[in-house]
N, C-alpha and C positions, 0 to 999 in steps of 0.2 A: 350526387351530392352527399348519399353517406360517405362517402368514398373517402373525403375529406374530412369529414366531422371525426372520421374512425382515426383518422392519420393523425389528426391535431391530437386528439386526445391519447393515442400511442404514442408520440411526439411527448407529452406532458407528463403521462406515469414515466416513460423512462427517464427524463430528467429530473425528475422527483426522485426516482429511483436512486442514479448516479448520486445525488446529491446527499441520499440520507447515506449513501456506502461511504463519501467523504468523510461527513459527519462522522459517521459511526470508526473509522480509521483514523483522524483527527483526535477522539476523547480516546481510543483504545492507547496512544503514543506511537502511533506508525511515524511520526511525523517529528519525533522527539529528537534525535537527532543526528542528521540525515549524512553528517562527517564521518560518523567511528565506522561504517562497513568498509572504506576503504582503506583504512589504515590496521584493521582488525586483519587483514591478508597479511601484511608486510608482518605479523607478530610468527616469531617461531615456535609454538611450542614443543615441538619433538627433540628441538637442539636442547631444552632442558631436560627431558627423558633421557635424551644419551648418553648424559655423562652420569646419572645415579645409578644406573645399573652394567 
């Protein structure tokens, strides 16, 4: 019977857990906006490097 008591309640902090890492990922701006990493690849900057020097 602990067996279970110990599960549910390991079961409850790590959902607690996951939850407050959301939270805390959420107000940091993880989540700000989730378009610019793939277009931020197609940008070249080295093609401006080559032609100044």
């Amino acid at each position: 019977m602990w067996t279970i008591i110990f599960l549910i309640i390991l079961a409850l902090c790590l959902g607690l857990g996951a939850w407050f890492l959301f939270l805390w990922a959420v107000k940091s701006g993880q989540y700000e906006d989730p378009e610019r990493p793939k277009y931020r690849m197609l940008e070249d900057k080295d093609e401006e490097n080559r032609f100044k020097g």
